[in-house]
LOGU-251971 format. One record per residue (C-alpha): residue in one letter; x, y, z. Coordinates in steps of 0.2 Angstrom, whole numbers, plus 5000, padded with zeros to 4 digits. Layout:
N
AXYZ
...
***
This chain:
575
X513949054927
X513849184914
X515049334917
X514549494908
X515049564892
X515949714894
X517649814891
X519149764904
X518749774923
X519849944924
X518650034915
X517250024925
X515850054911
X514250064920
X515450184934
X514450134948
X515750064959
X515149884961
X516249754961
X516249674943
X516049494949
X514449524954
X513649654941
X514149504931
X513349374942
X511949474942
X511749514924
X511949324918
X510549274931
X509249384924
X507949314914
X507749464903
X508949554891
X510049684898
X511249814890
X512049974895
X512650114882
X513750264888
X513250444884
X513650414864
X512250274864
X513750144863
X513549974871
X514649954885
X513949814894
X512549674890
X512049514897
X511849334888
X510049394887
X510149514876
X511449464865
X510049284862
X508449384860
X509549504849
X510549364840
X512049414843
X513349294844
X514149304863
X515449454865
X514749554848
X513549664854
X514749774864
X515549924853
X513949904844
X512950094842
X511350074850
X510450224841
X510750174824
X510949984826
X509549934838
X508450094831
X508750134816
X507750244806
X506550214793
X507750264779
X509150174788
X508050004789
X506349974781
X506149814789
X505649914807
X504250014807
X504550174814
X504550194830
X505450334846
X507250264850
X507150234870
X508950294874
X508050494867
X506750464881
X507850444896
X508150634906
X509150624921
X508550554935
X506850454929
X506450294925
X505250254910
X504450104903
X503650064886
X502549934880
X502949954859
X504549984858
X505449894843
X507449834842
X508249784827
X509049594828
X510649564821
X509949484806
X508949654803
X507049614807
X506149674823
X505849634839
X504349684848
X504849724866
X504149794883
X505749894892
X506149994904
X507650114903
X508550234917
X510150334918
X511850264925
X512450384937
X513750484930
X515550464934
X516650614936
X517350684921
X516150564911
X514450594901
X512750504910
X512250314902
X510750224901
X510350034905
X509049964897
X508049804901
X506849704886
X505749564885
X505249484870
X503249544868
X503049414854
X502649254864
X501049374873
X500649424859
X500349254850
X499549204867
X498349344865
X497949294846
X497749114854
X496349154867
X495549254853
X495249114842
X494848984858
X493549124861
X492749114843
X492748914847
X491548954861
X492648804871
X492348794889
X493248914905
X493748724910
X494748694894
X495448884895
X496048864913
X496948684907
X497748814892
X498048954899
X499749024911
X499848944928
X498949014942
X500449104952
X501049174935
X499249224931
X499049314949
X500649384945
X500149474929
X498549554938
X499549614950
X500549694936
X499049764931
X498449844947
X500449914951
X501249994934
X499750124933
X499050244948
X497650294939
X496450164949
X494950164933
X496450134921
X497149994933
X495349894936
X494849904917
X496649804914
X496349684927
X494449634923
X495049584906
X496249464913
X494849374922
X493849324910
X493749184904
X495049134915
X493749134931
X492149204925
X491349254909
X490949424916
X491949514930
X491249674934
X492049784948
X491049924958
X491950044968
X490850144983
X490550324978
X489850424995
X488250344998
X488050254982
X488850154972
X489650154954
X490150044939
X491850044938
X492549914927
X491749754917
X492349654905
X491449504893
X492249344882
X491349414870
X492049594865
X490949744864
X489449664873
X489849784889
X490649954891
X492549954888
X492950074902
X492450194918
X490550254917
X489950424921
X488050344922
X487650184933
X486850064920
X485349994926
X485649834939
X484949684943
X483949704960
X485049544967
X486449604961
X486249774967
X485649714986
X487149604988
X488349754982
X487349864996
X487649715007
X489549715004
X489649895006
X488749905024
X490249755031
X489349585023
X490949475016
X490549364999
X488849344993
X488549184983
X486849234971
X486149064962
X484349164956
X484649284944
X483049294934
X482849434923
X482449634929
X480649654933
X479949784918
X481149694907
X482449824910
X484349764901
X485249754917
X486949704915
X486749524922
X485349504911
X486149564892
X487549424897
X486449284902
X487049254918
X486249144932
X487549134944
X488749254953
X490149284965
X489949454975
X491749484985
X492249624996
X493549734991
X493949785007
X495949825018
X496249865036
X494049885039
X494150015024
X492949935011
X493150004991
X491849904984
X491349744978
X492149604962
X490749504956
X491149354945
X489849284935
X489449134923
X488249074913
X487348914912
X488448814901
X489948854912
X490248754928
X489548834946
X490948884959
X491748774967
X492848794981
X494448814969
X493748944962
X493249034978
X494749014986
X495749114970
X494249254971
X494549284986
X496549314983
X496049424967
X494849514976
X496449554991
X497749574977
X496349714969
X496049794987
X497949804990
X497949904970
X496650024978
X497250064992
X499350084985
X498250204974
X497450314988
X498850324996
X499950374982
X498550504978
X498550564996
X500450584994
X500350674978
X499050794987
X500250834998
X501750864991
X500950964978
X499951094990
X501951085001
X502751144983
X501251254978
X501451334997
X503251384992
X503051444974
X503351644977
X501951784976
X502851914960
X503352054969
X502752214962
X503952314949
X503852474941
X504252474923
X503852284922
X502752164919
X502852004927
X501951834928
X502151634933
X501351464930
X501351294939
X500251144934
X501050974943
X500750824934
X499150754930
X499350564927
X500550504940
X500050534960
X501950614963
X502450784962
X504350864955
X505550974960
X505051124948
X505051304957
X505251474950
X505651624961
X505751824958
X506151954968
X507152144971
X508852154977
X509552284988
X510152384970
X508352374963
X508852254951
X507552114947
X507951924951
X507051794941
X507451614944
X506751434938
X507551264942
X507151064943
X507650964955
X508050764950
X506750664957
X504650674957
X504250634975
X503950714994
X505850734995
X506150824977
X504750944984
X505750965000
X507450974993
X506851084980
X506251224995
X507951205002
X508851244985
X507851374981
X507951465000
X509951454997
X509951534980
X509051684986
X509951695002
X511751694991
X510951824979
X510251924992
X512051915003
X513051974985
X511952074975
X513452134965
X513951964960
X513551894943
X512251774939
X513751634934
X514651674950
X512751654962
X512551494953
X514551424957
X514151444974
X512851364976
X513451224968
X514651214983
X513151254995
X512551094988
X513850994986
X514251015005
X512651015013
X511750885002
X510451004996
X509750884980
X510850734970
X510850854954
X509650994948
X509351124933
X509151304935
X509351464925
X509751614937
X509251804928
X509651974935
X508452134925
X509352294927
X508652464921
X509852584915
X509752764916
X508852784898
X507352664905
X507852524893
X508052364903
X509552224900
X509552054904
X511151954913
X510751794914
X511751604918
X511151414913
X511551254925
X511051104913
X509251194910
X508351234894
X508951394887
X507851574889
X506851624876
X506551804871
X505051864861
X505052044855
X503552134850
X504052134831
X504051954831
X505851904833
X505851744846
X507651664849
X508351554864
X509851674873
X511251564872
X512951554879
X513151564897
X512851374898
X513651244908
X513051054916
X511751034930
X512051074947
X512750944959
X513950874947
X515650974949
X515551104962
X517151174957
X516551224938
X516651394931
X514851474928
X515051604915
X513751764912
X513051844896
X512451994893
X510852044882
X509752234879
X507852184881
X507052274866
X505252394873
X503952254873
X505052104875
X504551954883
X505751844894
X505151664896
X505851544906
X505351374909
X505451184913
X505851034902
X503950964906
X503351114892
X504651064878
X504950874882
X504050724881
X503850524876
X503150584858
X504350714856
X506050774857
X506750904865
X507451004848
X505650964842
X504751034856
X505951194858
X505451244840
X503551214844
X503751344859
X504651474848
X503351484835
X501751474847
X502751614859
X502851694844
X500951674838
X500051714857
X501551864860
X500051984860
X499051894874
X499151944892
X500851894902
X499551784913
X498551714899
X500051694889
X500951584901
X499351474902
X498951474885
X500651364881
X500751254896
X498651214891
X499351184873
X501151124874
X501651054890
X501650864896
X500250804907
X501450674915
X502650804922
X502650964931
X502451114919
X503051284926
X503451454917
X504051644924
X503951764911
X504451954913
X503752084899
X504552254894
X503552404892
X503252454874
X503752654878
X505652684889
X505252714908
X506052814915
X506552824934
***
């Protein structure tokens, strides 16, 4: 058995407390390559796997420097084409995969891979890694190029099916299909392409939309002959076809149609424009909930159905019914969690000499929901509290955890209002730390005190959060640095230190989260100057409208985008 690569036992590279024999026993079995990298983007660990699909010879890739071996840059290596280095990607806490990412081999020519990547939890006193897992997307690839060319060939399904992956492997990839996106359109215009010509020369999926019905994915052999994706219009159907769907829809089960004879008035229906004369119509239906219908269809010169091939319709059809309903229930989850976490966002209070105003927008293309809140509110000295934080994780639990967070913080301020930002935030990392109020979390906590003069002044401290960003009326914008120190939940016992700043008249004080500066297609430093210079642009807008105005034209639609701003008046104010 293969034993993993890796620095002596005493060092514990991955730090996650596992006995080593069987991380190794474990990372030899897998089919896939593995390696891990510590905080510096060194290799610490890696499996026989990698180091084959790398070329490496065994025992070389550790030590090696991931970010500028495996991705270089285009100056660095002009034999990869340019492309986002993974281990940039990773923020604490989340998981992401990617379908064209490329490592460089040994030898120095790429490799096209699929991968997912996630953070190694962090030991104490030690920086967070990464562990990355690859597959060679060649070998798909060149299957892909295969079918293509068997296609122009016009040979048979029957002679496709004899080529093409096995049948549990096959059921496996529509399955992949239907699970690694929630968006259910997205999912179903995947999955239609991988059942043609494999069981049909046309699949077609219609979902039931309130008393009707709608077209919601179709795919042909031949490319461009139907619609590529979701329609907003129904295309005109064929009256058999139509009447079995209805059938379907009102609790029929699978509807074999043999007479497919053209539309009457010689309208294109679908069925028609690809010449086909037979068809299978099966229920997508779970648990007495039906979601629509699958038809399969074929033309003359393929063979007719036979019981083989109803018998795998029938387990597509359930593999596709189990997708739709995981996606309704994530969906119903995500409505949930994000009307919990709207419900706790706080309502500005009112303050004289002020101007204040928030955003939230929860993520648009995933059905979960973060830990992102803001807060603001008056203590007992009349000094303004402005607060934003994100708690690890994007799920019911980071919403719930997030609410506890956020409750303890204002209780602490609340109970010492004399205290300074840094010390509010040290104990609440002990709060944390000893009632298990969230793994790790990022906050920024402000305190806006007028003096006698009317001026205002900002105190402010940073927990592992992007920095503020001030924006004055002559068009100065700069992040407030120096009162920073690492995320929440790491090391209760760390000092948070405070830093003092005058807000000019007509000043703006942004905060915000990471889903307005971060994304796949941009890093963070890259992102950061973009909302200097568009703050800088809009500073003239409305508080409200300014808020909006950059998360509409900056922030990430796959996470959670929330900002709180507080504006200066342009005059002093006297109290």
């Amino acid at each position: 058995m293969h034993r993993v690569k890796s620095r002596p036992k005493e060092d514990d590279p991955l730090g996650v407390g596992v006995d080593e024999a069987l991380v190794s026993a474990l990372f030899a079995a897998a089919d896939a390559g593995l390696y891990a990298v510590d905080d510096e983007g060194t290799v610490i660990a890696c499996n026989p796997g990698a180091e084959r699909l790398l070329g490496y010879a065994p025992g070389t890739l550790i030590g090696v420097n991931a970010q500028r071996t495996l991705h270089p840059s285009n100056e660095e290596s002009a034999a990869v084409p340019v492309q986002r280095p993974i281990l940039q990607d990773v923020a604490p806490g989340k998981r992401i995969s990617g379908e064209r990412a490329v490592l460089q081999r040994a030898d120095g020519t790429p490799l096209a891979v699929w991968w997912t990547a996630a953070p190694l939890p962090a030991p104490p006193g030690r920086g967070r890694g990464v562990v990355v897992v690859f597959q060679d997307a060649t070998a798909q690839r060149e299957r892909e190029g295969r079918r293509a060319e068997r296609y122009a060939l016009s040979e048979t399904m029957r002679e496709q099916a004899e080529y093409d992956l096995s049948e549990t492997t096959w059921l496996g990839e529509l399955t992949l299909a239907m699970t690694t996106t929630l968006d259910a359109d997205e999912a179903l215009h995947r999955l239609v392409r991988q059942l043609v010509p494999r069981l049909a020369d046309t699949a077609v999926v219609t979902l039931a939309d309130g008393l009707t019905h709608r077209l919601a994915a179709a795919a042909h052999h031949t490319p461009d002959v139907l619609p590529s994706g979701p329609r907003d219009e129904p295309a005109p159907e064929h009256a058999a076809h139509h009447a079995a769907v209805t059938r379907i829809l009102d609790g029929a089960g699978t509807q074999h149609l043999t007479d497919l004879t053209p539309a009457a008035g010689g309208e294109s229906d679908l069925l028609t424009r690809v010449e086909a004369d037979k068809a299978l119509v099966l229920a997508l239906r779970l648990h007495a909930r039906t979601f629509g219908a699958l038809t399969l269809a074929r033309t003359s010169a393929s063979p007719p159905f036979n019981e083989a091939d109803r018998a795998l319709a029938d387990e597509v059809a359930r593999r596709i019914s189990l997708g739709l309903d995981n996606a309704r229930l994530h969906a119903a989850q995500a409505d949930i969690a994000a009307a919990l976490q709207r419900a706790l966002l706080t309502d500005l209070p009112d303050v004289a000499g002020i101007e204040l105003a928030a955003h939230y927008e929860p993520a648009q293309h995933t059905a979960e929901v973060g830990g992102d809140w803001y807060d603001a509110f008056l203590l007992d000295d009349g000094d303004l509290a402005l607060v934003i934080g994100d708690v690890t994780g994007h799920d019911m639990q980071a919403a719930s955890r997030m609410s506890e967070l956020r409750n303890m913080l204002r209780a602490l301020a609340v109970d010492r209002p004399h205290e300074l930002p840094g010390q509010i935030l040290r104990r609440l990392d002990t709060a944390q730390a000893r009632l298990t109020l969230a793994d790790s979390a990022t906050a920024i906590f402000t305190r806006l005190h007028r003096t006698t003069s009317g001026a205002w002044q900002a105190s402010w401290s940073v927990a592992g959060h992007p920095p503020p960003l001030l924006i004055t009326a002559d068009a100065d914008a700069h992040y407030l640095t120096g009162a920073h120190s690492m995320l929440l939940g790491l090391r209760p016992t760390t000092e948070r230190p405070t830093t003092h700043t005058p807000l000019p008249h007509g000043a703006t004080l942004l905060l915000y989260t990471d889903g307005l500066v971060e994304s796949r297609t941009r890093s963070l430093d890259d992102g950061m100057t973009r909302l200097r210079q568009h703050a800088t642009t809009h500073r003239h807008l409305p508080l409200r409208e300014l808020c909006a105005t950059l998360a509409r034209d900056l922030g990430d639609p796959r996470d959670d985008i929330t900002l709180i701003a507080a504006r200066t008046p342009t005059r002093p104010h006297n109290s």
